[in-house]
C-alpha positions in Angstrom: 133.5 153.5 118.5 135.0 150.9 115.7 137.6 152.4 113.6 135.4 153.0 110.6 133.3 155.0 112.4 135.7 157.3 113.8 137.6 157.9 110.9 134.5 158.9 109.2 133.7 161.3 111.9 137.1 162.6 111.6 136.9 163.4 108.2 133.6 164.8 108.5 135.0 167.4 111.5 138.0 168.3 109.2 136.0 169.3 105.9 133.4 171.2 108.2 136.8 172.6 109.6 138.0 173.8 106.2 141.3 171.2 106.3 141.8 168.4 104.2 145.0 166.3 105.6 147.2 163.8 105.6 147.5 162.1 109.1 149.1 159.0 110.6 149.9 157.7 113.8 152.1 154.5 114.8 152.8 152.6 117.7 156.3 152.3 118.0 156.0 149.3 119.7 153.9 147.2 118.1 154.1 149.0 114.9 150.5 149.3 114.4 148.7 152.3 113.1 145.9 154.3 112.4 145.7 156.8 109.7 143.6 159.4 107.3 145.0 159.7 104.0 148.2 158.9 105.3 149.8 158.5 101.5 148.6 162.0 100.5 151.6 164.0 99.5 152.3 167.9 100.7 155.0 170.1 100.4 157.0 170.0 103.2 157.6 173.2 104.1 160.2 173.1 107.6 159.6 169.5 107.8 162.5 169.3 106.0 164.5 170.7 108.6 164.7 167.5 110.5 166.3 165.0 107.9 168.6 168.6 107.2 169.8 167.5 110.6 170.0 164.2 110.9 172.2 164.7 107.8 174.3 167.3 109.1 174.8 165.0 112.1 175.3 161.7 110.2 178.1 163.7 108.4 179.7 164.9 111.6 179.6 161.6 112.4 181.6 160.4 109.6 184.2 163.4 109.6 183.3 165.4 106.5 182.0 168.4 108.6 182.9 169.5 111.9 179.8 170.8 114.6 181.9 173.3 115.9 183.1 175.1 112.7 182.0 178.4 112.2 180.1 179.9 109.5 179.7 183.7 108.6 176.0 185.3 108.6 175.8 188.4 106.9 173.1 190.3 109.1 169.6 189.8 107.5 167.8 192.0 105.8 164.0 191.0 106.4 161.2 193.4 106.8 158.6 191.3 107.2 157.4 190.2 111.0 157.5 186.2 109.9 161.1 185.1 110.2 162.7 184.5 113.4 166.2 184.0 114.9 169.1 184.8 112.2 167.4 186.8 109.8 166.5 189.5 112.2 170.0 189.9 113.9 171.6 193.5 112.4 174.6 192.7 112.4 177.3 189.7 111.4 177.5 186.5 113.5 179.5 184.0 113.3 177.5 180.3 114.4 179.0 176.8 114.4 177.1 174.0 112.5 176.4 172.5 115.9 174.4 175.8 116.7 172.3 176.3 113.8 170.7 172.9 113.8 169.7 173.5 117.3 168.5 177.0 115.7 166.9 175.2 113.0 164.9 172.9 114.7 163.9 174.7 118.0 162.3 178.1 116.5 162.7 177.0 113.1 165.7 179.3 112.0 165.1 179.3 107.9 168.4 180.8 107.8 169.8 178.5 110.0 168.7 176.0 107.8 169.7 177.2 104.7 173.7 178.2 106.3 173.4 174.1 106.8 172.0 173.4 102.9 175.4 175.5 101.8 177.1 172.6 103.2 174.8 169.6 102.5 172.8 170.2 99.6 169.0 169.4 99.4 169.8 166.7 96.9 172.5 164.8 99.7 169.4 165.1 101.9 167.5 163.3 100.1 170.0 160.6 98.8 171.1 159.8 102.3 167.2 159.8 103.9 166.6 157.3 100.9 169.7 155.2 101.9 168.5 154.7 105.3 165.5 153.2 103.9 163.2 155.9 103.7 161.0 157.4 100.6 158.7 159.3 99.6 160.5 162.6 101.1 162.1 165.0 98.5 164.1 167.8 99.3 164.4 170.0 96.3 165.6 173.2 97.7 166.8 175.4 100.4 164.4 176.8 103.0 165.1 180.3 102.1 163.0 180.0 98.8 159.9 179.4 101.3 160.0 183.0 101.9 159.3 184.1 98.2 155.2 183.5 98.1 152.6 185.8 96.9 152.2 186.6 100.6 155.1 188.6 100.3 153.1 190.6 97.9 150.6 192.1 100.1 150.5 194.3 103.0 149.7 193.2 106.3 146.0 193.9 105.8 145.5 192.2 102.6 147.5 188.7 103.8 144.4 186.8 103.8 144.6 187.8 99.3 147.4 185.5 98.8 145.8 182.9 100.8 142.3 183.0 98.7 144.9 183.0 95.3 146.7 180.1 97.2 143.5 178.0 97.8 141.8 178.8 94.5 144.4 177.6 92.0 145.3 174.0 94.6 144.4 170.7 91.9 143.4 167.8 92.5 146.7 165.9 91.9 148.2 168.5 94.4 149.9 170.9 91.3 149.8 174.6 92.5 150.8 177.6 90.0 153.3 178.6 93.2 156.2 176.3 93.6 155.9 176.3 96.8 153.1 174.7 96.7 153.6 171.8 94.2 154.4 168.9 95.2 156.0 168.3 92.4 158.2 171.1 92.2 158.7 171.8 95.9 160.1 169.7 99.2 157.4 167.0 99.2 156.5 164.4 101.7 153.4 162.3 103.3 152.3 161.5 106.8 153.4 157.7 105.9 157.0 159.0 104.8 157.9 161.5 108.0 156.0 158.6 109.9 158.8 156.4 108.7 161.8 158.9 109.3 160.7 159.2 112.9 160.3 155.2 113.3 163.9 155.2 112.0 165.2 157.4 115.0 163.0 156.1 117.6 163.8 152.8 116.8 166.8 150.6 115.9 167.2 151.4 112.2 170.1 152.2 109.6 170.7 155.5 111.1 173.5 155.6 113.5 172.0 155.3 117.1 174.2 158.7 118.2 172.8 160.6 114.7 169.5 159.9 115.9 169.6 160.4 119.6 170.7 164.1 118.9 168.1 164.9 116.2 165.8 163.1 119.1 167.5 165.7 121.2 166.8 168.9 119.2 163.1 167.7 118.9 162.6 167.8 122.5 163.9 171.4 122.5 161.5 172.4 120.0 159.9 175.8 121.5 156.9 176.1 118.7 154.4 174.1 120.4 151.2 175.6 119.7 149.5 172.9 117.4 149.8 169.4 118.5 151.9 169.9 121.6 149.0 171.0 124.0 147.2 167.7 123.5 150.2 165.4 123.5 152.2 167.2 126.0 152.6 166.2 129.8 154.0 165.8 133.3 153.3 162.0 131.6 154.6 162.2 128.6 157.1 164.0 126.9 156.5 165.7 123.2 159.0 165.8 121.1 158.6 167.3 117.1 158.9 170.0 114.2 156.4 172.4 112.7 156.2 173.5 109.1 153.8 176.4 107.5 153.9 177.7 104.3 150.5 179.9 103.4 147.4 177.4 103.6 149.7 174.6 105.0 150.1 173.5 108.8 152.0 170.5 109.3 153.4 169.0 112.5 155.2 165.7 113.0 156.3 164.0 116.4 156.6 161.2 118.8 155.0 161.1 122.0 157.0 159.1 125.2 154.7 158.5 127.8 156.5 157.7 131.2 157.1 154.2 131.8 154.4 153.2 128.6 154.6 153.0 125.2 156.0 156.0 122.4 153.6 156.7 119.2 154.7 158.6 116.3 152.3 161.2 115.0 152.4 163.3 111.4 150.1 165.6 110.4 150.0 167.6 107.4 147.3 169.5 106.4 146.2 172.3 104.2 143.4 174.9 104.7 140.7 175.7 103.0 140.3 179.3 104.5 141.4 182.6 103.7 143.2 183.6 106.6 146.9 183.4 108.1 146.0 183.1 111.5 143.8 180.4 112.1 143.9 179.1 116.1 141.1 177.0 115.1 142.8 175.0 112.5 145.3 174.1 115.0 143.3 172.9 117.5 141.2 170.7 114.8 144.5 169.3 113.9 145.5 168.5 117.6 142.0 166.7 118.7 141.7 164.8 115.2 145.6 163.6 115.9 145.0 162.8 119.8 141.3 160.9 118.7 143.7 159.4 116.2 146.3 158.3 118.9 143.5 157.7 121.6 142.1 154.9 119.6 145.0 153.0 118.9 146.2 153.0 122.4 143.1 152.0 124.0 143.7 149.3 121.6 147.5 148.4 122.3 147.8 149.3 125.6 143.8 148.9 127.2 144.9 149.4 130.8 147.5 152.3 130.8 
């Protein structure tokens, strides 16, 4: 199948799907690529727990912070059953910086994540990502403001309300009455831009070769690995990436490293078009369009592995 064709069939099998998205993947050898909308912006949602980290680490590097100072968490105070790691412990912990990125990377620790914004605000983030080359990714506030949607609202029962609210006020020029959901107002990225950021710690770039083998590190220990990982992962090849959801959003970005052949960055964001908060079929349209995605370009690249 020529690209054209494919990427028309992709399309198709995401709007039947109820997802529009923003994909891209890259050869990280050859730089070539293959993508579907890949400039369309999205808020970020935990995305932007990876250039958190590579900025916590960059500053480690340079001496302003130190990974094995500890910080004070007050013992949360959720209710909810969405949160994971710090915000359900009951009681005060102490956690060195070193910790909580591994915390906010491998389950996604908002709290985590937001104990590491207290020391590098959102606006460092993006500053230093954009010094190293990279734009299009803005960081405009801490994680914990994620947590304050409409879905918060509603009981357990009546979830899939704030979705249909959610997907009934989305415009065209991707505003959204809920900040969260704004691209203008909240964390904010394409599938070209976290593309780029994880070309830039694959690959030799401006970010310190040490900074980027950890956050390279902390990917690989990523234990959410529901939506892309069971088509990319392998006794072959090893899957290494970050989640982010946030209401009608589902977003996952990574590199595959197949053993002993070449290493493609994938991004997908997308955002759903159905009422519901659990959707295992929205995942699994997001992994096969991402592997057909992948699957074409290396049968192009690399025709005999």
């Amino acid at each position: 199948m020529n690209t054209e064709a494919l990427l028309a069939r992709l399309r198709d099998e995401l709007d039947e799907g109820g997802l529009r998205g923003s994909f891209l993947v890259r050869d990280l050898g050859t730089g070539r690529e293959i993508g579907i909308e890949p400039d369309l912006e999205f808020p970020a949602a935990s995305l932007v727990k990876v250039p958190l980290v590579a900025v916590t680490q960059d500053r480690i590097r340079r001496g302003e912070l130190d990974g094995a100072q500890q910080v004070e968490i007050e013992p949360g105070r959720t209710v909810t059953s969405g949160p994971t790691g710090l915000a359900r412990f009951r009681h005060p912990a102490r956690v060195a910086v070193d910790d909580l990125m591994y915390l906010a990377v491998a389950i996604s620790d908002g709290t985590a994540a937001d104990a590491l914004f207290a020391l590098t605000p959102p606006a460092e983030v993006t500053r230093t990502v954009r010094d190293w080359g990279i734009t299009g990714i803005a960081v405009r506030h801490p994680v914990g403001e994620l947590s304050d949607t409409p879905a918060e609202r509603f009981s357990a029962g009546e979830v899939h309300l704030a979705h249909s609210l959610a997907i009934g006020a989305v415009t065209e020029g991707q505003g959204h009455p809920v900040p969260q959901l704004d691209v203008s107002r909240a964390s904010a990225g394409s599938a070209r831009a976290f593309t780029d950021l994880l070309t830039a710690l694959w690959t030799p770039s401006k970010v310190d070769p040490d900074v980027a083998a950890r956050v390279r590190t902390l990917m690989g220990e990523n234990l959410l690995r529901q939506r892309l990982a069971p088509d990319f992962a392998s006794d072959a090849a090893r899957w290494s990436s970050k989640t982010g959801t946030l209401l009608i959003l589902r977003h996952e970005i990574g590199v595959v490293d197949h053993v002993g052949g070449p290493s493609f960055a994938v991004a997908a964001l997308t955002e759903s078009r159905v009422p519901a908060a659990v959707q295992p079929e929205a995942e699994i349209l997001m992994a096969r369009v991402a592997r057909a995605l992948r699957d074409h370009l290396r049968a192009q690249d690399h025709p005999r592995r």
